[in-house]
Residue frames as a rotation matrix with the C-alpha (Angstrom) as fourth column:
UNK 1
-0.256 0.705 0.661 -7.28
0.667 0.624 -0.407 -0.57
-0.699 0.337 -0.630 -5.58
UNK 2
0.715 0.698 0.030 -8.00
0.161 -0.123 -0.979 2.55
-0.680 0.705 -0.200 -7.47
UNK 3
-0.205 -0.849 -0.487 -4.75
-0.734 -0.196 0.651 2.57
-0.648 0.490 -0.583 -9.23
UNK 4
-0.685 0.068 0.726 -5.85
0.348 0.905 0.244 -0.76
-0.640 0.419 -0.644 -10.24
UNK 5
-0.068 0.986 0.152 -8.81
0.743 0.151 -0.652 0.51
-0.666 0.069 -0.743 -11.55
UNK 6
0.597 -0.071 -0.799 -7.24
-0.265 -0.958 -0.113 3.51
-0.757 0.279 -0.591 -13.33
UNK 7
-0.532 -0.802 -0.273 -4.53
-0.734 0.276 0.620 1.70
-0.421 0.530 -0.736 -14.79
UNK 8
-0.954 -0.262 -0.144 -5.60
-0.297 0.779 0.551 -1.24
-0.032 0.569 -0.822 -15.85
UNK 9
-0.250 0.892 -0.377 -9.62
-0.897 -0.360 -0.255 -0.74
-0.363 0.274 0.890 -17.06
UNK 10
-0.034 0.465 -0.885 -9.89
-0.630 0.677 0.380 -4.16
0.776 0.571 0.270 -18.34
UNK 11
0.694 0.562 0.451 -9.74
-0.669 0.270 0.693 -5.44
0.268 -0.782 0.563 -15.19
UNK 12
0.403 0.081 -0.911 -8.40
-0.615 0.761 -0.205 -8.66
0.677 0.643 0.357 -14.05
UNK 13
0.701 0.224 -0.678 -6.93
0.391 0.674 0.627 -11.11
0.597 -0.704 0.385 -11.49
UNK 14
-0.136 -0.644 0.753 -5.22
-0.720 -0.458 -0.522 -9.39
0.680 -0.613 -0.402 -8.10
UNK 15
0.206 -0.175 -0.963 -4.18
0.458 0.887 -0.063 -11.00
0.865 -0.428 0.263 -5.28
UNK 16
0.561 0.216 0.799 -3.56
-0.235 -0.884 0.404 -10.11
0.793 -0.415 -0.446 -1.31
UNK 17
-0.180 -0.847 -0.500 -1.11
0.330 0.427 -0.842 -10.34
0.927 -0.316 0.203 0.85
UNK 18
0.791 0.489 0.367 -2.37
-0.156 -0.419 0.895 -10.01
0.591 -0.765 -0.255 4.54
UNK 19
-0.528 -0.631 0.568 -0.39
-0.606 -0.189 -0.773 -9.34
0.595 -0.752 -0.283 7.30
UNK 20
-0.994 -0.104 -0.027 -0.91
-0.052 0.687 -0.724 -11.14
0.094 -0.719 -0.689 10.63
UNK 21
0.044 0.997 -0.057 -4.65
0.291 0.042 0.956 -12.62
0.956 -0.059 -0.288 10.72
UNK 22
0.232 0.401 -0.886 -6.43
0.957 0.072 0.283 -11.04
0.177 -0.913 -0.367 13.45
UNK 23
-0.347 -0.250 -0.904 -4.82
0.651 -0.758 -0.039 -7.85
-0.676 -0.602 0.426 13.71
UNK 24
0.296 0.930 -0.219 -7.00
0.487 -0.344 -0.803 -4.94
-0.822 0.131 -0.554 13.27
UNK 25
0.248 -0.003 -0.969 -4.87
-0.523 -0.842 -0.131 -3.06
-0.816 0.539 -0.210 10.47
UNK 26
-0.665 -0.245 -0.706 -4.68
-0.447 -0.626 0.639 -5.69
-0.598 0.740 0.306 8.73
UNK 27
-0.263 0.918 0.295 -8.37
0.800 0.379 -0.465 -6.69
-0.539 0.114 -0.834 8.57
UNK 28
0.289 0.173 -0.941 -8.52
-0.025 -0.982 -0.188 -2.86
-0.957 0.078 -0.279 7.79
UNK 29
-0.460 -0.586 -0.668 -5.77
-0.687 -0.242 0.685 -2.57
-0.563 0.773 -0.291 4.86
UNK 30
-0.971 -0.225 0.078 -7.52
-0.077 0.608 0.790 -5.81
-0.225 0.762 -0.608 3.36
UNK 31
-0.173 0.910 -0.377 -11.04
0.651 -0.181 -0.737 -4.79
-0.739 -0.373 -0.561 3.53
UNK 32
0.534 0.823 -0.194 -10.84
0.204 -0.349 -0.915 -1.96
-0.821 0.448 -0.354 2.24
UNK 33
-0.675 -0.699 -0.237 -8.42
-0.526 0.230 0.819 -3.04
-0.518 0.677 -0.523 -0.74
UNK 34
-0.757 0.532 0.378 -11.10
0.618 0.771 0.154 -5.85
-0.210 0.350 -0.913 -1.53
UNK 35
0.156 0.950 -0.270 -14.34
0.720 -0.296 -0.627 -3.89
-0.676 -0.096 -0.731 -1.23
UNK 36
0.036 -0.292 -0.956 -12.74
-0.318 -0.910 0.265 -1.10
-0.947 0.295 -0.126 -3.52
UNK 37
-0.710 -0.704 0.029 -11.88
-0.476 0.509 0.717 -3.83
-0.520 0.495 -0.696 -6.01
UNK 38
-0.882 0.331 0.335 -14.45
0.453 0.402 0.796 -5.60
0.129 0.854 -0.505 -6.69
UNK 39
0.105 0.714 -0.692 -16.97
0.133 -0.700 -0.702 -2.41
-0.986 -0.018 -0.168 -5.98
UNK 40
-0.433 -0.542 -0.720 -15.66
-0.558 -0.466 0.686 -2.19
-0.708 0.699 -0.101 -10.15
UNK 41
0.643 0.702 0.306 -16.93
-0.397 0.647 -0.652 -5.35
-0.655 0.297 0.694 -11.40
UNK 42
0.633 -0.498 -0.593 -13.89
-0.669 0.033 -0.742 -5.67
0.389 0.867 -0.312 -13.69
UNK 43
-0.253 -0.961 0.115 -11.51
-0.772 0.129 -0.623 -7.55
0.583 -0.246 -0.774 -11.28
UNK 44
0.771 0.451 -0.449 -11.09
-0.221 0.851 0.475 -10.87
0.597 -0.267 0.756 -9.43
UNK 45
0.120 -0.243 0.962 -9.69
-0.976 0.150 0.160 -11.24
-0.184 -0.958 -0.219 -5.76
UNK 46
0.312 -0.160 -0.936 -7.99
-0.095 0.975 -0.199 -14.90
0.945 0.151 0.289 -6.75
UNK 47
-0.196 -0.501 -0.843 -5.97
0.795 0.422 -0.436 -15.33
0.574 -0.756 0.315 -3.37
UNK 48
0.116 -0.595 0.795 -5.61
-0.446 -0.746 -0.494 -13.56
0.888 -0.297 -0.352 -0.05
UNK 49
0.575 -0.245 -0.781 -3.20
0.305 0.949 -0.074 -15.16
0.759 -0.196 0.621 2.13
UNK 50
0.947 -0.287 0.148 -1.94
-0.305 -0.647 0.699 -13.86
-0.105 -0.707 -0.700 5.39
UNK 51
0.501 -0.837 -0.221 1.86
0.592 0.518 -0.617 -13.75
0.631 0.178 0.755 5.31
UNK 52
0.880 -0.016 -0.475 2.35
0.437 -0.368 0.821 -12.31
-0.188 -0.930 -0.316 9.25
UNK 53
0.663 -0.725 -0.186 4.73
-0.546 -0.639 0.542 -9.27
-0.511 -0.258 -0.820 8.28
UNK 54
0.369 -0.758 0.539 7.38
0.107 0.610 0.785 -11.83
-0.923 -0.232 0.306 6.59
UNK 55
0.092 -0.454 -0.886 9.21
-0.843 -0.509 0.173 -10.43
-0.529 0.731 -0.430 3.70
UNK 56
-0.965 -0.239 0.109 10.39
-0.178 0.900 0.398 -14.38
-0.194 0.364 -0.911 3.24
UNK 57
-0.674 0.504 0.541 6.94
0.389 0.864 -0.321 -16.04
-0.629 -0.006 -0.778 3.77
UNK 58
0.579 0.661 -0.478 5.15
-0.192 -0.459 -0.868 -13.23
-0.793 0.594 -0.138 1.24
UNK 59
-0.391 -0.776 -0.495 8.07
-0.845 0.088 0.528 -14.25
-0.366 0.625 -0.690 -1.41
UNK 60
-0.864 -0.484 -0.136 6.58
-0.493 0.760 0.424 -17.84
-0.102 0.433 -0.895 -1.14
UNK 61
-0.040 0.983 0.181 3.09
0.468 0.179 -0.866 -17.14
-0.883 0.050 -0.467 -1.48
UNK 62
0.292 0.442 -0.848 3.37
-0.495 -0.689 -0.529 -15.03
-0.819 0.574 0.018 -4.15
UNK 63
-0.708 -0.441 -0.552 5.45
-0.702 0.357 0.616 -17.34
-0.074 0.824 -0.562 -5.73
UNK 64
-0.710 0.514 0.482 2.42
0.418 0.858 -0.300 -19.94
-0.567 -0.012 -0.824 -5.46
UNK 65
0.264 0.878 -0.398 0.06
0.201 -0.454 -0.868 -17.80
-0.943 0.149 -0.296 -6.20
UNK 66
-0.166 -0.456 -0.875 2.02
-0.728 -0.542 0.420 -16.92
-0.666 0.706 -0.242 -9.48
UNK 67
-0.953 -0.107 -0.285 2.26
-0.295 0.549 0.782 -20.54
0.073 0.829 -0.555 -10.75
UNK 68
-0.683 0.651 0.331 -1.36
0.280 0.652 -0.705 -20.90
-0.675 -0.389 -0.627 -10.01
UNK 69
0.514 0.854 0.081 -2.26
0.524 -0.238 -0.818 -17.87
-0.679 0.463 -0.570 -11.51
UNK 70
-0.142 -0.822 0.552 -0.32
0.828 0.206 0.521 -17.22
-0.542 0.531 0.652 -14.36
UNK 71
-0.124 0.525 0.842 -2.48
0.802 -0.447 0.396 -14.21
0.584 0.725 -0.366 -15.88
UNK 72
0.472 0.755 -0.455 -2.69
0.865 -0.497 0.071 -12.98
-0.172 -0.427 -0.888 -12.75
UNK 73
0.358 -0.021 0.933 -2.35
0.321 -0.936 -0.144 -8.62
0.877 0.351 -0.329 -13.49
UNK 74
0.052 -0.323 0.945 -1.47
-0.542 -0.804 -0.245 -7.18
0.839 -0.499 -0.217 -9.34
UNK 75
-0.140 -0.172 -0.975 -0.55
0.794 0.569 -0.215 -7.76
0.592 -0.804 0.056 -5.86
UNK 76
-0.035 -0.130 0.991 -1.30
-0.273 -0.953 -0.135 -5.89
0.961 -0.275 -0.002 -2.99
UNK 77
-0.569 -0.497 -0.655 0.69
0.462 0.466 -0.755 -6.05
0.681 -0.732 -0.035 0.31
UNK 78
0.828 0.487 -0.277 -0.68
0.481 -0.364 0.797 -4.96
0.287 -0.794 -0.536 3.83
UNK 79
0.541 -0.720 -0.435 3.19
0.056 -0.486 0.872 -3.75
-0.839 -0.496 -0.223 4.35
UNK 80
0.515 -0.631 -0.581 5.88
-0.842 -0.499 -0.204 -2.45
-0.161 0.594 -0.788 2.47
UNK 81
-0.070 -0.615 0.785 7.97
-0.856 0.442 0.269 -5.55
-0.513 -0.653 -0.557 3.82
UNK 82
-0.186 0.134 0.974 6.05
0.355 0.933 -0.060 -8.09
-0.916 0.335 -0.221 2.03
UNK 83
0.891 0.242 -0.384 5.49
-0.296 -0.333 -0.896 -6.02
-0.345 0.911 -0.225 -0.83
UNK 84
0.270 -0.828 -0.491 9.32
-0.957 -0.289 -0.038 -6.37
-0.110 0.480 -0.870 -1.38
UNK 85
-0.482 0.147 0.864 8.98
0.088 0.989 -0.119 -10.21
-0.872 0.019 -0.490 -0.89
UNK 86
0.626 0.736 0.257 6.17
0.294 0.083 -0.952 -10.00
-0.722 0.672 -0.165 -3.46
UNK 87
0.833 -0.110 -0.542 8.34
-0.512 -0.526 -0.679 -8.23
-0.211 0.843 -0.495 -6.01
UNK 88
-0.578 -0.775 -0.255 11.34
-0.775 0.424 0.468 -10.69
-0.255 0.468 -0.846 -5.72
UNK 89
-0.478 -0.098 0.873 9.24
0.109 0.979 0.170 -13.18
-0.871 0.177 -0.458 -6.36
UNK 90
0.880 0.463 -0.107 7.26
0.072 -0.353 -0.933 -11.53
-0.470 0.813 -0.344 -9.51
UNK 91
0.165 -0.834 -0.526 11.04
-0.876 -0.369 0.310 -10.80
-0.453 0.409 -0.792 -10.47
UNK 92
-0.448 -0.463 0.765 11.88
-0.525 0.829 0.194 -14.63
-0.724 -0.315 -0.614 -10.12
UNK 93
-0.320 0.239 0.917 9.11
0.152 0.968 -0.199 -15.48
-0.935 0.076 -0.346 -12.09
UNK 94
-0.796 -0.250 0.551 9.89
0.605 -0.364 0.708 -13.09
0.023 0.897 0.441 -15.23
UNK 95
-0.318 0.536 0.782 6.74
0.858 -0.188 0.478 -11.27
0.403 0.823 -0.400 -15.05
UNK 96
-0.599 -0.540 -0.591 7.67
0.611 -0.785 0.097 -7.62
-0.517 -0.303 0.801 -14.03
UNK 97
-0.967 0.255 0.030 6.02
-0.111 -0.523 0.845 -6.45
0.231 0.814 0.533 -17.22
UNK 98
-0.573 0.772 0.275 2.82
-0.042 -0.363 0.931 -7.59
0.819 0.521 0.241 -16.16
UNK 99
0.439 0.524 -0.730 2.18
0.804 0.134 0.580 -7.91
0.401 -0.841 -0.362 -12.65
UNK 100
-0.060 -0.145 0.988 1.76
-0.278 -0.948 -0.156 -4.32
0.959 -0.283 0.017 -10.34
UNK 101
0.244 0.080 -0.966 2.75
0.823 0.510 0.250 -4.26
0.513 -0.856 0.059 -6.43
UNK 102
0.237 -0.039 0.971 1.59
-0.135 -0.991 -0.007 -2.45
0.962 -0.129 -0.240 -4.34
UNK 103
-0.509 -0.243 -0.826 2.70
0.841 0.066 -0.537 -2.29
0.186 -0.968 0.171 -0.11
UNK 104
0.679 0.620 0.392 1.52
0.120 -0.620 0.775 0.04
0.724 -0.480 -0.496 2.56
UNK 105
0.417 -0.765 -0.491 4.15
0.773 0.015 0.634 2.23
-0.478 -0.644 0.597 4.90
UNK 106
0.915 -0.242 0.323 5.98
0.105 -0.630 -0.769 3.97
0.390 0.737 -0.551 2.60
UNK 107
0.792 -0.579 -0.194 9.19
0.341 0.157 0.927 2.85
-0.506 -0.800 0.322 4.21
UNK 108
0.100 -0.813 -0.573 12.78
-0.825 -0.389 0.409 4.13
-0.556 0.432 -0.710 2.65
UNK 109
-0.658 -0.675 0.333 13.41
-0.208 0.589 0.781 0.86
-0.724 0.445 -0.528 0.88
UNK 110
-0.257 0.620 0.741 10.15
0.706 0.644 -0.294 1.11
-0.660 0.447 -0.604 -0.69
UNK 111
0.554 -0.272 -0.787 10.65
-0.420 -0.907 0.018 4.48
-0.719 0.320 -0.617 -1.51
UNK 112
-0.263 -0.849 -0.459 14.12
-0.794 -0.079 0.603 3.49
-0.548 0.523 -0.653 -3.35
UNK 113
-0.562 0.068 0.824 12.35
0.307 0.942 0.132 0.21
-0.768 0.327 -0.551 -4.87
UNK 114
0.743 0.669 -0.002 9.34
0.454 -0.507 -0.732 2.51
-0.491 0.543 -0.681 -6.56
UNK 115
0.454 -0.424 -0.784 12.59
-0.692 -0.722 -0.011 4.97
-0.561 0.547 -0.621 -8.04
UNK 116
-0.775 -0.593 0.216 14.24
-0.358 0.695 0.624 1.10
-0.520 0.407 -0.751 -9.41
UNK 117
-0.175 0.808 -0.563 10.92
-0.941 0.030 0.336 0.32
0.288 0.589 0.755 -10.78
UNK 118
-0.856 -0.114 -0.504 10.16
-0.307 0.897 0.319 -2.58
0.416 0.428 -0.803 -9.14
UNK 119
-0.488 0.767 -0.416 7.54
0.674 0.029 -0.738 -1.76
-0.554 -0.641 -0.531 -6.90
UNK 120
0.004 0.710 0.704 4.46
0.907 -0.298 0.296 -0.05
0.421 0.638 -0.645 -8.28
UNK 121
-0.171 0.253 0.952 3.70
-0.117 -0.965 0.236 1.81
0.978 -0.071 0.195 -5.14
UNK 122
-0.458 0.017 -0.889 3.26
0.857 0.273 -0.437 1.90
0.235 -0.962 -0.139 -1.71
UNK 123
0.626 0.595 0.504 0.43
0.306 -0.782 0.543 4.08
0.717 -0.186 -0.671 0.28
UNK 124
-0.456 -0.871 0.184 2.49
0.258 -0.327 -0.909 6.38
0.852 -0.367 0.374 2.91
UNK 125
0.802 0.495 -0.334 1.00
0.545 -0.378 0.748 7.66
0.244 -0.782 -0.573 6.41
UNK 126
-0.193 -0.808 0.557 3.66
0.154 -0.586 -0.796 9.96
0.969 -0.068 0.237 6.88
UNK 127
0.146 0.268 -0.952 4.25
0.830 0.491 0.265 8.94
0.539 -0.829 -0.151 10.63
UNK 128
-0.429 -0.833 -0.349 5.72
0.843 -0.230 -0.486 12.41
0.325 -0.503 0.801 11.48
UNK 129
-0.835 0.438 0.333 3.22
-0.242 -0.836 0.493 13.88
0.495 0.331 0.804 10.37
UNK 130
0.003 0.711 -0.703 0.39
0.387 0.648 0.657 11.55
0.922 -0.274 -0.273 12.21
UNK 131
0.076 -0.090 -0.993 2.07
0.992 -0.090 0.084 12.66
-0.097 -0.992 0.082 15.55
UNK 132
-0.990 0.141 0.003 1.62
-0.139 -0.975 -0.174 16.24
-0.022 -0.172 0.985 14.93
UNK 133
-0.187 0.957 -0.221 -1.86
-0.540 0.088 0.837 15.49
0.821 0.276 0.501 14.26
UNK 134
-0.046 -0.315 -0.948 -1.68
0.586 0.760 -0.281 13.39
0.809 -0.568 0.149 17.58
UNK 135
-0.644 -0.765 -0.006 -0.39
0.709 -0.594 -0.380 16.01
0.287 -0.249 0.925 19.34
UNK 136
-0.946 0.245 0.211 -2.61
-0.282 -0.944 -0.171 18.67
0.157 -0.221 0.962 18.67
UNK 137
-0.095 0.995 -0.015 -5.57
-0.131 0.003 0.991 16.67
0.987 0.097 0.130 19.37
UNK 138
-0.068 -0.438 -0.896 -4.12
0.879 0.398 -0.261 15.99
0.472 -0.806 0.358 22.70
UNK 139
-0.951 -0.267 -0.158 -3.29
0.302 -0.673 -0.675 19.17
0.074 -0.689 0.721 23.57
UNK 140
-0.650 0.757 0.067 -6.85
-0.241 -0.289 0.927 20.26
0.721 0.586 0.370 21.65
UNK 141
0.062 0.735 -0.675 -8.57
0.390 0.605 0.694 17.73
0.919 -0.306 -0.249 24.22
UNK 142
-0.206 -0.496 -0.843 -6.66
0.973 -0.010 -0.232 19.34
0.106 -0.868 0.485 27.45
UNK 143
-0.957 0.232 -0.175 -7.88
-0.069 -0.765 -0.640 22.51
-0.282 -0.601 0.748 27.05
UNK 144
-0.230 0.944 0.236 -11.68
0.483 0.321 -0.815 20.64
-0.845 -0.074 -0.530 26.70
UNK 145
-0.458 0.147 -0.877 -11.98
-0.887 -0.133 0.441 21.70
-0.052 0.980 0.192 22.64
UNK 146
0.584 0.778 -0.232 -14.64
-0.666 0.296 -0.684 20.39
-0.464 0.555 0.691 20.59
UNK 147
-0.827 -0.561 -0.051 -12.91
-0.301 0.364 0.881 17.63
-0.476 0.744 -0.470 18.17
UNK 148
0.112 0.784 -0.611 -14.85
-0.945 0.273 0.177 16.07
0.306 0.558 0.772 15.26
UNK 149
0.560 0.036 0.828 -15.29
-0.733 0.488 0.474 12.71
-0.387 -0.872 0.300 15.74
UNK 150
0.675 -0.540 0.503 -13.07
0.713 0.651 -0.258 11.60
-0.188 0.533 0.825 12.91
UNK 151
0.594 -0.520 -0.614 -10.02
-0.262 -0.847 0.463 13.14
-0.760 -0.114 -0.639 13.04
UNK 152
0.930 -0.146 0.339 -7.85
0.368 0.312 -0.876 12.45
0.022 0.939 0.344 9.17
UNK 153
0.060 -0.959 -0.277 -4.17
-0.039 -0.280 0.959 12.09
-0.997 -0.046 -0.054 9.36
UNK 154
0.242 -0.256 -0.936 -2.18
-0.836 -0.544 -0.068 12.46
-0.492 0.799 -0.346 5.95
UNK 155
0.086 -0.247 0.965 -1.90
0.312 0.927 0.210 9.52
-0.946 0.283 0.157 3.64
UNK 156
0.283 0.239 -0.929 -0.62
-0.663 -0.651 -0.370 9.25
-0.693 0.720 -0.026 0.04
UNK 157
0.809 -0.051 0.585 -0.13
0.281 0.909 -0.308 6.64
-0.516 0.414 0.750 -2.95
UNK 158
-0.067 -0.928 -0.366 3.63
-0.555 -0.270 0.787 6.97
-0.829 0.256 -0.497 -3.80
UNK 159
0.786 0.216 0.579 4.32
0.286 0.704 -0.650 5.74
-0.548 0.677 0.492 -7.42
UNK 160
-0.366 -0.925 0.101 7.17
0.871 -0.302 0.387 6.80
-0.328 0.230 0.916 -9.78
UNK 161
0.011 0.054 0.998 5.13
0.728 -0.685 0.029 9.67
0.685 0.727 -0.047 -11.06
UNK 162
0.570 0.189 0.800 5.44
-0.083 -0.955 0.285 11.42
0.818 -0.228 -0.528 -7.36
UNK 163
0.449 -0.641 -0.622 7.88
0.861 0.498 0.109 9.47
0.240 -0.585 0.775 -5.69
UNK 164
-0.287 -0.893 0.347 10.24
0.719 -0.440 -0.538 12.54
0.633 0.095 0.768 -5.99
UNK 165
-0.152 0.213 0.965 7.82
-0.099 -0.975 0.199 14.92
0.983 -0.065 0.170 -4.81
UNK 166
0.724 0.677 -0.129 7.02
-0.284 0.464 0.839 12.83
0.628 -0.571 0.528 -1.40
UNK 167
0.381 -0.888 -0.256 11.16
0.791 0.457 -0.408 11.19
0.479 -0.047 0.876 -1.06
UNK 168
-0.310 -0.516 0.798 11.85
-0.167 -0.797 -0.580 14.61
0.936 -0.313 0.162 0.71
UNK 169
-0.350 -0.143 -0.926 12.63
0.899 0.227 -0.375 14.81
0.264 -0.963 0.049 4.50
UNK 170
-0.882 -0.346 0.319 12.02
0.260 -0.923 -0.283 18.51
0.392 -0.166 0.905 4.40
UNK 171
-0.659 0.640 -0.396 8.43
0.577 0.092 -0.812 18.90
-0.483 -0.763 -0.430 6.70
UNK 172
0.003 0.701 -0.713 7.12
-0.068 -0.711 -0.699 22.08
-0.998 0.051 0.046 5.46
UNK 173
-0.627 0.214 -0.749 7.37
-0.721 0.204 0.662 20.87
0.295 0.955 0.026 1.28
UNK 174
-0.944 0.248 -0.218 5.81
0.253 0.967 0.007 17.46
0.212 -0.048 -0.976 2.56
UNK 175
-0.328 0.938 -0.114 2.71
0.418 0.036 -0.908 19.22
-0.847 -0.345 -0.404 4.24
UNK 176
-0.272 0.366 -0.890 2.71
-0.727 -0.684 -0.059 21.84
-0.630 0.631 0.452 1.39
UNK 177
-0.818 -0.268 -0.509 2.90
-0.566 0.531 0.630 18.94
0.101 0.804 -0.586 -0.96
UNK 178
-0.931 0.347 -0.113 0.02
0.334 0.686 -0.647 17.16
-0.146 -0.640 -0.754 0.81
UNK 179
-0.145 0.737 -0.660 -2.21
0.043 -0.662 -0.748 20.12
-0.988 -0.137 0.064 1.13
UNK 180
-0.414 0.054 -0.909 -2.02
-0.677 -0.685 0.268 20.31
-0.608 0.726 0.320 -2.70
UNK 181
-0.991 0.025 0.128 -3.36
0.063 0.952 0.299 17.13
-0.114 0.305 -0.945 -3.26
């Protein structure tokens, strides 16, 4: 959402792709997409349509949603999975140039879609990095340590302008890279 809001200051019509109603992440992921959105005033939540995880069945909402809303400016998946659904069907319907997608995951094919341009972006949780963070609260709890009560794992919005810097396997650049955010 704030990419949306950075990029594209005049605002205008986005759309959501939910993952399976009911489940909590993605009540989460579409929450607080929406509330971010129109916390701007500039932008208009036309559709959000649960497409349970399905690469296919987010292809053929978005393709509705496209001929409904012809103007419309972004998409933004709850997964990576349907994000790539979402982008063949923006492909399908010529308008690459003006519609952004984004997913959530930061899986390898969305990785290698963001370096083809076809995907805007995609938010990462570096999972390897979650379970170290896992880990040491575990261990953190076992010898009866204090914890806060929110504990912040590592997340980042991958786009082509840091794809490269993120697309590495190598642990200690990824935290370093992290920490410099």
């Amino acid at each position: 959402a704030n990419w949306f809001i950075e990029n594209r200051p005049e605002g205008g019509k986005v759309a959501i792709i939910e993952g399976q109603a009911g489940v909590f992440a993605a009540g989460q992921r579409t929450a607080g997409f929406t509330e971010t959105i129109n916390a701007s005033g500039k932008f208009e939540v036309v559709a959000s349509v649960p497409a349970d995880w399905s690469r296919e069945l987010a292809f053929n909402t978005a393709s509705t949603i496209l001929q409904q809303h012809p103007d419309l400016i972004g998409f933004y998946a709850n997964n990576d999975g349907m994000a790539l659904g979402v982008v063949e069907a923006v492909k399908a319907a010529g308008k690459a140039e003006q519609v952004a997608v984004f997913g959530t995951d930061g899986v390898s094919d969305a990785y290698a879609a963001i370096r083809a341009g076809d995907l805007t972006g995609t938010v990462d949780s570096f999972p390897v990095l979650t379970g170290e963070v896992a880990m040491e609260v575990a261990l953190r709890l076992l010898a009866g340590q204090d914890l806060p009560r929110v504990v912040a794992t590592p997340q980042a919005l991958i786009t082509k302008d840091n794809v490269e810097t993120y697309a590495t396997t190598d642990l200690k650049a990824l935290r370093a890279a992290l920490l410099a955010k």
